[in-house]
LUMSE-849810 format. One line per field, with one value per atom (N, C-alpha, C, O): residue number from 1; residue in one letter; chain; atom name; y, z, x. Coordinates in pm, whole numbers. Layout:
N
num	(NUM; ...)
residuo	(a; ...)
cadena	(A; ...)
atomo	(CA; ...)
Y	(Y; ...)
Z	(Z; ...)
X	(X; ...)
//
This chain:
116
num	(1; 1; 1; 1; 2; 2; 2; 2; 3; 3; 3; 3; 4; 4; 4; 4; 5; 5; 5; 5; 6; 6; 6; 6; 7; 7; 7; 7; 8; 8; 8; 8; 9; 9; 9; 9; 10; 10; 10; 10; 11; 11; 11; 11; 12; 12; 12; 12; 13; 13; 13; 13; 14; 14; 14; 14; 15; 15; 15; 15; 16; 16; 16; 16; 17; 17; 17; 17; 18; 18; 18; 18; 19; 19; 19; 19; 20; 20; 20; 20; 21; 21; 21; 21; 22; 22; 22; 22; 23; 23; 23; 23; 24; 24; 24; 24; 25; 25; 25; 25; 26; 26; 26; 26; 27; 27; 27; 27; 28; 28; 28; 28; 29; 29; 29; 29; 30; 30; 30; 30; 31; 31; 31; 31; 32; 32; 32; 32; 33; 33; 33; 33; 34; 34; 34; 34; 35; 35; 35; 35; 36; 36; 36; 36; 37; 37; 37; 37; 38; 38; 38; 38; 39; 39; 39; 39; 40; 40; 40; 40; 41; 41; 41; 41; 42; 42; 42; 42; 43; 43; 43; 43; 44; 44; 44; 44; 45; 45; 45; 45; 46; 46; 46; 46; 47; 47; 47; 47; 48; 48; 48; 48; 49; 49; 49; 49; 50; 50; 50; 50; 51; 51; 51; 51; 52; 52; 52; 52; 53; 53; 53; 53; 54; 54; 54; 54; 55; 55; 55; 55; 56; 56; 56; 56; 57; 57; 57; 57; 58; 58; 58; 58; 59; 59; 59; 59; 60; 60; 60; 60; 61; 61; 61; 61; 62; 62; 62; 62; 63; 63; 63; 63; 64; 64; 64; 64; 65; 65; 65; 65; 66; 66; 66; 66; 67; 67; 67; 67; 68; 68; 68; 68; 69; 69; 69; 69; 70; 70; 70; 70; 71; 71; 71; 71; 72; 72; 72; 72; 73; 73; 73; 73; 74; 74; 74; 74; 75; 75; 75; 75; 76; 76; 76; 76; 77; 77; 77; 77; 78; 78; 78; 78; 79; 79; 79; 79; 80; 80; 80; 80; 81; 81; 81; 81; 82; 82; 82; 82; 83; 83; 83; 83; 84; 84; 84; 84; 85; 85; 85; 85; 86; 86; 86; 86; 87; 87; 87; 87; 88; 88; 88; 88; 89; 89; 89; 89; 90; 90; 90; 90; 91; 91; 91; 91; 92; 92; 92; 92; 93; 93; 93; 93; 94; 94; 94; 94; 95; 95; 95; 95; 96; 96; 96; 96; 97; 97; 97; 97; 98; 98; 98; 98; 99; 99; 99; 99; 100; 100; 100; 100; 101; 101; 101; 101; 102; 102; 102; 102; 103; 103; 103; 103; 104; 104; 104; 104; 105; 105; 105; 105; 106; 106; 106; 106; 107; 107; 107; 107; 108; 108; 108; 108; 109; 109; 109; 109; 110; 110; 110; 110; 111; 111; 111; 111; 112; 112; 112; 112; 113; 113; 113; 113; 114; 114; 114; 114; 115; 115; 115; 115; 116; 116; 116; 116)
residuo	(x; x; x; x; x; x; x; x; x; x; x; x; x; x; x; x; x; x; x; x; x; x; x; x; x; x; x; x; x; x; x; x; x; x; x; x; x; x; x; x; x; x; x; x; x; x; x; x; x; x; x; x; x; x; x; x; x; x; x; x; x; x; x; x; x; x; x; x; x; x; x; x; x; x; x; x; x; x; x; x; x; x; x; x; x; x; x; x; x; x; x; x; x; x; x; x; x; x; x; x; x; x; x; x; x; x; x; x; x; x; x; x; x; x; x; x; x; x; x; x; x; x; x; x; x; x; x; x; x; x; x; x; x; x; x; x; x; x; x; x; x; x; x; x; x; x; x; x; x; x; x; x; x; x; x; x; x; x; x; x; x; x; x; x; x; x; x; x; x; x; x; x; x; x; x; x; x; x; x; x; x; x; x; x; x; x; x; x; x; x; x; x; x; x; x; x; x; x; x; x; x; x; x; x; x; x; x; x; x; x; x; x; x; x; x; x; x; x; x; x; x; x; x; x; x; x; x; x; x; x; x; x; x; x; x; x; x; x; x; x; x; x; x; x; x; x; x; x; x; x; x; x; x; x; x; x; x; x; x; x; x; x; x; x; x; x; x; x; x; x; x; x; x; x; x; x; x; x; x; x; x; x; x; x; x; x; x; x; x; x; x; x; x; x; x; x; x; x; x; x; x; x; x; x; x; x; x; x; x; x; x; x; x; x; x; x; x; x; x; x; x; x; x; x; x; x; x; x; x; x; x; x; x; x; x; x; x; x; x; x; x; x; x; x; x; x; x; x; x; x; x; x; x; x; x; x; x; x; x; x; x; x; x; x; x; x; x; x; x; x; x; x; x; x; x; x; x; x; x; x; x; x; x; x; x; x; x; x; x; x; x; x; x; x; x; x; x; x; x; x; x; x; x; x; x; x; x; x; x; x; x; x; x; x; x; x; x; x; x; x; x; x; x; x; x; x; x; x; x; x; x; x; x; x; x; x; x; x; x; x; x; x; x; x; x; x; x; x; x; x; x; x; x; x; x; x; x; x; x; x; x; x; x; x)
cadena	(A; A; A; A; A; A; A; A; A; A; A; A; A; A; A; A; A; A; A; A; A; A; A; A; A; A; A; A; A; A; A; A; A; A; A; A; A; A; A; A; A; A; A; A; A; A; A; A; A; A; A; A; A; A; A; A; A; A; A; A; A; A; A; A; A; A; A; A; A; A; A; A; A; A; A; A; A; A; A; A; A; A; A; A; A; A; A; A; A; A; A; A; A; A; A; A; A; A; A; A; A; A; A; A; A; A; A; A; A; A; A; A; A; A; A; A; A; A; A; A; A; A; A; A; A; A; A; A; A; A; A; A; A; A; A; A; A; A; A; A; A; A; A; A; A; A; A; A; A; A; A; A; A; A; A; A; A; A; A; A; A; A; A; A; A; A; A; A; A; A; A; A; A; A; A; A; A; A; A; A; A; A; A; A; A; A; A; A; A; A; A; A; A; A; A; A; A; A; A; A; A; A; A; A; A; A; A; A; A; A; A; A; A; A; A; A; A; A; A; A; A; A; A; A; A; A; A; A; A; A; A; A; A; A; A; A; A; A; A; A; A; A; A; A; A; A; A; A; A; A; A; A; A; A; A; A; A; A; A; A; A; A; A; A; A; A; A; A; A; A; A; A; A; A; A; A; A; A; A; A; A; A; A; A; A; A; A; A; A; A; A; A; A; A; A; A; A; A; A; A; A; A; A; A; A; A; A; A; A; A; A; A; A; A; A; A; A; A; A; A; A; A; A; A; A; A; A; A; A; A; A; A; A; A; A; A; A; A; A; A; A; A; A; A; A; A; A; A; A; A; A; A; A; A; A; A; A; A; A; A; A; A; A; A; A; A; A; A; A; A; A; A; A; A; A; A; A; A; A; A; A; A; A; A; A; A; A; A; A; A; A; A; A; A; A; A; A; A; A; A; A; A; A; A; A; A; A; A; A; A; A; A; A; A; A; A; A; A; A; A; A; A; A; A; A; A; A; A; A; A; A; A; A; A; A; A; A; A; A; A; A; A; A; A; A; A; A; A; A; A; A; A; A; A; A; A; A; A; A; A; A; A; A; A)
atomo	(N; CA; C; O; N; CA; C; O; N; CA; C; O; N; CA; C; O; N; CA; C; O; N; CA; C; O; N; CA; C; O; N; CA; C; O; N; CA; C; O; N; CA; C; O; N; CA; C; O; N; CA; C; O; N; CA; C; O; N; CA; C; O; N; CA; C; O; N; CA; C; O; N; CA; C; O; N; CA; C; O; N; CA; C; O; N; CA; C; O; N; CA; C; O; N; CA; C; O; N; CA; C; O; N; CA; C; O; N; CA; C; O; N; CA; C; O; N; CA; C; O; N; CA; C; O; N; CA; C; O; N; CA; C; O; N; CA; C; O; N; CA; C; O; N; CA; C; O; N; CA; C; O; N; CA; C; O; N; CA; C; O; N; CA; C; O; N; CA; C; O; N; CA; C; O; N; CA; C; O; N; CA; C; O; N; CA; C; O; N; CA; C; O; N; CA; C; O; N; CA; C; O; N; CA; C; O; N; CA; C; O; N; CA; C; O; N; CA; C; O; N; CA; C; O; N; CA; C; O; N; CA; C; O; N; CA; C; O; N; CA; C; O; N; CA; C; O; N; CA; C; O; N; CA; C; O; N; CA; C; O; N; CA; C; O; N; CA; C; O; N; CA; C; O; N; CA; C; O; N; CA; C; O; N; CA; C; O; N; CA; C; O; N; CA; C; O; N; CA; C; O; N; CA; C; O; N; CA; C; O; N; CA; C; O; N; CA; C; O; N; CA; C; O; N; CA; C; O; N; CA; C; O; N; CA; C; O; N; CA; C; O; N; CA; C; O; N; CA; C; O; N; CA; C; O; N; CA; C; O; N; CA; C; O; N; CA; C; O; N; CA; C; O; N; CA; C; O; N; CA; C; O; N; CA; C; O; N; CA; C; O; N; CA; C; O; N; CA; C; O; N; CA; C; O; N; CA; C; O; N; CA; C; O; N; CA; C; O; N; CA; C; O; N; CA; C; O; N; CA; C; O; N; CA; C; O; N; CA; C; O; N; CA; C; O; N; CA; C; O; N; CA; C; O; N; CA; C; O; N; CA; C; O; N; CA; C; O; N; CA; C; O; N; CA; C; O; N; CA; C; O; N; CA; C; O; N; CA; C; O; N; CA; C; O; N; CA; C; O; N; CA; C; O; N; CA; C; O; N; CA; C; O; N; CA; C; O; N; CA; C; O)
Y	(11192; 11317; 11287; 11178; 11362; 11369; 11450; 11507; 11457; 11566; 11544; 11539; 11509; 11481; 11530; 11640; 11484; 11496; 11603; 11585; 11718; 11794; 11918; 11941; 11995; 12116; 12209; 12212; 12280; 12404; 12481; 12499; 12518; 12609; 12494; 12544; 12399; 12319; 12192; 12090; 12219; 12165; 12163; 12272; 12070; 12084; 11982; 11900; 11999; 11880; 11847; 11926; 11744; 11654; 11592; 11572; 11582; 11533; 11460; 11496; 11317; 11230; 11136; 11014; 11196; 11112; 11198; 11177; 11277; 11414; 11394; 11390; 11386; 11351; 11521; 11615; 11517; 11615; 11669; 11789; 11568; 11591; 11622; 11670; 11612; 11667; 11815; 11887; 11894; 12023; 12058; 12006; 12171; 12167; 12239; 12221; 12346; 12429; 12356; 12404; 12213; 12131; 12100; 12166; 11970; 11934; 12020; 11947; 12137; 12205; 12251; 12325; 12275; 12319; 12134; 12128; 12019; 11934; 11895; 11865; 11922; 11922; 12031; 12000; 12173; 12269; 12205; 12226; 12130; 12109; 11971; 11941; 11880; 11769; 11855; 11798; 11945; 12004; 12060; 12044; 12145; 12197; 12090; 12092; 12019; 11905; 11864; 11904; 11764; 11755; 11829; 11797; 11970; 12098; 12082; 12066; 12087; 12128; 11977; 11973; 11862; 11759; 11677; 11557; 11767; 11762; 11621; 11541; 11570; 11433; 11445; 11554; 11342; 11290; 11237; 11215; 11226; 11194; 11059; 11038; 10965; 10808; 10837; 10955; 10744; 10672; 10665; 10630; 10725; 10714; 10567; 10479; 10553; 10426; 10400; 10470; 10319; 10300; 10154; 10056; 10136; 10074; 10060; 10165; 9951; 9920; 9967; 9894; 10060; 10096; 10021; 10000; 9974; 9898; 9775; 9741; 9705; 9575; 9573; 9486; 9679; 9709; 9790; 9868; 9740; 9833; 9741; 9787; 9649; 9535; 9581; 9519; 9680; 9733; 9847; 9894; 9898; 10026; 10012; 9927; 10115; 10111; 10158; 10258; 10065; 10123; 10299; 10368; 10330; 10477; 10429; 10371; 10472; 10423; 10417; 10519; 10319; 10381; 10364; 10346; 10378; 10415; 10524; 10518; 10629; 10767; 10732; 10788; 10630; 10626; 10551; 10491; 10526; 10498; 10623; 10639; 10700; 10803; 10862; 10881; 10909; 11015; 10962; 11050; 10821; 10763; 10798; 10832; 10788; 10800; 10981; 11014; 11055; 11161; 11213; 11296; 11149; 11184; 11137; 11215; 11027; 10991; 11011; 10975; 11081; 11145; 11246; 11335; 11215; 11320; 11452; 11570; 11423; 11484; 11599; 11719; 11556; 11624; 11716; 11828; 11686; 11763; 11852; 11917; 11822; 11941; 12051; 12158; 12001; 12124; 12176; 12274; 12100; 12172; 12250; 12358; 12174; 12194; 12130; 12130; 12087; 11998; 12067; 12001; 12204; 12196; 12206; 12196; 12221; 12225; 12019; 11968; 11936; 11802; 11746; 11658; 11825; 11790; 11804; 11724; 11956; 12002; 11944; 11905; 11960; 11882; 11735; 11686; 11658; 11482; 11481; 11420; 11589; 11555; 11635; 11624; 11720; 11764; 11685; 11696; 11567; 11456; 11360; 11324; 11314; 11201; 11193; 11089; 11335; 11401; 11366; 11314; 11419; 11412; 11216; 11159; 11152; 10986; 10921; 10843; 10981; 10972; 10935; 10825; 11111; 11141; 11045; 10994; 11046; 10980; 10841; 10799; 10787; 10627; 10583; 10491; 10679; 10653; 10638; 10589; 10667; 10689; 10594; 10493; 10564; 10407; 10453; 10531; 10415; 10418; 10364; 10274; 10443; 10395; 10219; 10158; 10164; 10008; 9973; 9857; 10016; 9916; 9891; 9775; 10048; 10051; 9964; 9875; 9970; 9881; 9725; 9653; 9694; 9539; 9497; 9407; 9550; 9523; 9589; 9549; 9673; 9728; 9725; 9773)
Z	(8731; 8723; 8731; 8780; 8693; 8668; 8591; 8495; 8649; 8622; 8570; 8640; 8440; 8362; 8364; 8311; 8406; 8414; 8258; 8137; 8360; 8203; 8282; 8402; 8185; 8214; 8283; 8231; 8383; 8449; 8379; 8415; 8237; 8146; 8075; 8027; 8071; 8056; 8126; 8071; 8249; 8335; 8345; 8358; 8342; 8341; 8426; 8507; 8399; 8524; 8415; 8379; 8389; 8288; 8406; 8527; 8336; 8385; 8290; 8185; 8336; 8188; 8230; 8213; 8283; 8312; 8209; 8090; 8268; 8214; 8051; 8003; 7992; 7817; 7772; 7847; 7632; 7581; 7624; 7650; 7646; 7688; 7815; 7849; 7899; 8038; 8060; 7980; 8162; 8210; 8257; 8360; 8164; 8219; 8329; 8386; 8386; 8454; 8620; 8731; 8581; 8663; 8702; 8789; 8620; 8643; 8695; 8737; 8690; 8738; 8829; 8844; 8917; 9073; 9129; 9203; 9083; 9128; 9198; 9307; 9036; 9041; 9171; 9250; 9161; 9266; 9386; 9479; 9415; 9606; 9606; 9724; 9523; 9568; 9588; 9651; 9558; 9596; 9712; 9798; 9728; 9825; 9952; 10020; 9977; 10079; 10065; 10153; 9938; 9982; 10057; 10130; 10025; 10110; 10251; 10346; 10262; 10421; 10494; 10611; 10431; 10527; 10511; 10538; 10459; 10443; 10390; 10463; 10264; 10220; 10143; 10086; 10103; 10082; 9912; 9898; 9822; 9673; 9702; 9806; 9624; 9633; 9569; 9546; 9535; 9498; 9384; 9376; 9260; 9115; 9063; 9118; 8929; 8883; 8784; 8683; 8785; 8685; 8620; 8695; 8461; 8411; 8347; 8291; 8330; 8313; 8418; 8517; 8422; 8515; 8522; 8626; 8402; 8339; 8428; 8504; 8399; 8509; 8623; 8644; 8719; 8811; 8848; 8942; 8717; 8762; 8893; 8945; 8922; 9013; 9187; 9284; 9206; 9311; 9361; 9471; 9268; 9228; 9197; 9123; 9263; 9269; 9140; 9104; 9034; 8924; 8895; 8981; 8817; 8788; 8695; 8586; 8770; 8666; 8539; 8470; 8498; 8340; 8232; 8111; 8339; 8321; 8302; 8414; 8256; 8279; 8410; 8505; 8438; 8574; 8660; 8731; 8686; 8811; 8842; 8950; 8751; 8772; 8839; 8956; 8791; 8859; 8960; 9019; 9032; 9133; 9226; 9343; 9167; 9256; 9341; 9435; 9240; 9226; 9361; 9450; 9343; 9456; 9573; 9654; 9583; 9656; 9777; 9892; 9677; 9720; 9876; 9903; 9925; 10089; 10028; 10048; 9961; 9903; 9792; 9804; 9707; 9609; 9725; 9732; 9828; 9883; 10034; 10114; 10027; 10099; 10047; 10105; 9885; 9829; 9714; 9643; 9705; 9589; 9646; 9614; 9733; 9793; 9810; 9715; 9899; 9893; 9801; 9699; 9798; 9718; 9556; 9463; 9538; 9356; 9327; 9222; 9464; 9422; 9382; 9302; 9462; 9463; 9339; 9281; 9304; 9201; 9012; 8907; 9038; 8923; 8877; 8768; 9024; 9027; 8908; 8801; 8987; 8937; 8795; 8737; 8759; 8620; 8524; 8412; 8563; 8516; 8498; 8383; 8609; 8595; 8537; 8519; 8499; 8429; 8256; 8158; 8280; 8080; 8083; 7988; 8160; 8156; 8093; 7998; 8182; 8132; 8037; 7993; 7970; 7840; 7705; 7609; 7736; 7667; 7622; 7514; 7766; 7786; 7711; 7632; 7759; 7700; 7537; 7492; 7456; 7333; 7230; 7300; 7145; 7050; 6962; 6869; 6984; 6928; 6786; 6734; 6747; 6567; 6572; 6473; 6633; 6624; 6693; 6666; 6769; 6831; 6721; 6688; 6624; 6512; 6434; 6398; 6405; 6250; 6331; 6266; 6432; 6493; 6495; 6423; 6557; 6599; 6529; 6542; 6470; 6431; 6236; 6170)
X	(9316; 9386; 9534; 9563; 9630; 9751; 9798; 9746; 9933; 10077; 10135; 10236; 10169; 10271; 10411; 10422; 10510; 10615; 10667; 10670; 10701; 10774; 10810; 10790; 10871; 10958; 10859; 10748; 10877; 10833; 10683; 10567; 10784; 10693; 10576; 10474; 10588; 10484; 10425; 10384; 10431; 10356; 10210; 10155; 10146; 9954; 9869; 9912; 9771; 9721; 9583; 9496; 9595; 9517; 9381; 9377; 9321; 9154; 9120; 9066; 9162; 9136; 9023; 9030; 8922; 8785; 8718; 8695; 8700; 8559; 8529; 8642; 8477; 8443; 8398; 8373; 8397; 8342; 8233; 8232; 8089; 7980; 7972; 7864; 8055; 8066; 8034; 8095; 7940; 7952; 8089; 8132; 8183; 8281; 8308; 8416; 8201; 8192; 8153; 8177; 8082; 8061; 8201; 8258; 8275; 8347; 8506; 8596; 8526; 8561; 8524; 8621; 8459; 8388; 8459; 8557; 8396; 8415; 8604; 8652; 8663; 8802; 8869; 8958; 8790; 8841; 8799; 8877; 8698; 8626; 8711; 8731; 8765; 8866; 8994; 9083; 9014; 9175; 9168; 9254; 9044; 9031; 9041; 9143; 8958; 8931; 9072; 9149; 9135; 9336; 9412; 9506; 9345; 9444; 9392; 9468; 9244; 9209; 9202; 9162; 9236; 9269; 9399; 9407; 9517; 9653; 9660; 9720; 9604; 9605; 9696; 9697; 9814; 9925; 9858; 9738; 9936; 9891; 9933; 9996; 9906; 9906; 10022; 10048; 10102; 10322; 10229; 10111; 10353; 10307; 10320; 10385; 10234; 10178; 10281; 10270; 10377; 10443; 10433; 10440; 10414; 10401; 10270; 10240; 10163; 10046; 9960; 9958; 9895; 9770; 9662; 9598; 9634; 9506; 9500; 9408; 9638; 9667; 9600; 9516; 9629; 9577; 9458; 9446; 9337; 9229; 9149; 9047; 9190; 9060; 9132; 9088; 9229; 9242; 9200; 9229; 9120; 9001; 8884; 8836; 8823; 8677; 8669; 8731; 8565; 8483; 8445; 8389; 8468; 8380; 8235; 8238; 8114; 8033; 7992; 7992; 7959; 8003; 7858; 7856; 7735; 7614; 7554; 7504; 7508; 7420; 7371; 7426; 7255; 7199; 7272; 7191; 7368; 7478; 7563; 7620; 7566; 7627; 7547; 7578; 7424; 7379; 7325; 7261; 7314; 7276; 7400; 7384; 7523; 7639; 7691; 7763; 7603; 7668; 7529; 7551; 7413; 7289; 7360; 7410; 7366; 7438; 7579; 7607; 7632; 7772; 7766; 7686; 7833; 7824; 7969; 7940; 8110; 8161; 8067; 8088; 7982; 7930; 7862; 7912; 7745; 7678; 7727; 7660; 7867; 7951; 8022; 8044; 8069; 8144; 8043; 8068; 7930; 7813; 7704; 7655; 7681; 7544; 7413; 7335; 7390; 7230; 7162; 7143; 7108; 7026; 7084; 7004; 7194; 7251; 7229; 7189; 7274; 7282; 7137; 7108; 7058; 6912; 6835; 6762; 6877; 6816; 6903; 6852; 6990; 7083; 7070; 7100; 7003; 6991; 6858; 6848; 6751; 6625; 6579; 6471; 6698; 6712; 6742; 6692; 6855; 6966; 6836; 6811; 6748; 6669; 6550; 6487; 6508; 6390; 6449; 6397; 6564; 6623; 6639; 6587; 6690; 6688; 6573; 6572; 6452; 6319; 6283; 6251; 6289; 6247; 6323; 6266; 6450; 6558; 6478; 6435; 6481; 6458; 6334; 6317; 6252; 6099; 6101; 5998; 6189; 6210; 6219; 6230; 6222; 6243; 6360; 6339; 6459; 6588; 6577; 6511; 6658; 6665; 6723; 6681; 6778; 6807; 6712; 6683; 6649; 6536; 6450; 6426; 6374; 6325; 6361; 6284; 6453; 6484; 6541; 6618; 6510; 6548; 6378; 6334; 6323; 6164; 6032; 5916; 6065; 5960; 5967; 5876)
//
């Protein structure tokens, strides 16, 4: 997330994780309960990144960049199940891992035309 430096009248706050395929209605509740928690535990923003960010990705924790690490991370999460709710994390994990399933179970058009 980030603020791009600019005039008043166009000031915005970019969410440059979230992809097209993302619930944006999700990822928005998510974005509102991290501001919220900044506000209600008076957390300080980290000193801006200047230069190469990339350089410095090995001083940061990974974002997963699996379907099932994600949604392992997101079950997981004590943040997700304070500002969502046990039962939305519960019920959303095993919606997420039900469609993995079905997905997985499937024979992909390159598997097809590699093996079959």
């Amino acid at each position: 997330m980030r603020i791009p430096d600019s005039e008043c009248e166009a000031r915005r706050i970019e969410h440059r994780v979230a992809g097209a395929d993302a619930n944006p209605y999700l990822v928005l509740a998510a974005i509102l309960g991290a501001a919220l928690h900044g506000i209600e535990t008076k957390m300080l923003p980290p000193q801006p990144i200047e230069g190469d960010a990339y350089s410095l990705s090995e001083r940061y924790e990974a974002l997963p960049n699996r379907w099932e690490m994600a949604t392992e991370a997101f079950q997981d999460s004590a943040f997700m199940r304070e500002y969502l709710g046990e039962t939305f994390v519960r019920v959303f994990t095993a919606v997420k891992e039900q469609e993995q399933e079905k997905i997985y179970g499937r024979i992909s058009d390159v598997e097809y035309e590699a093996y079959l």
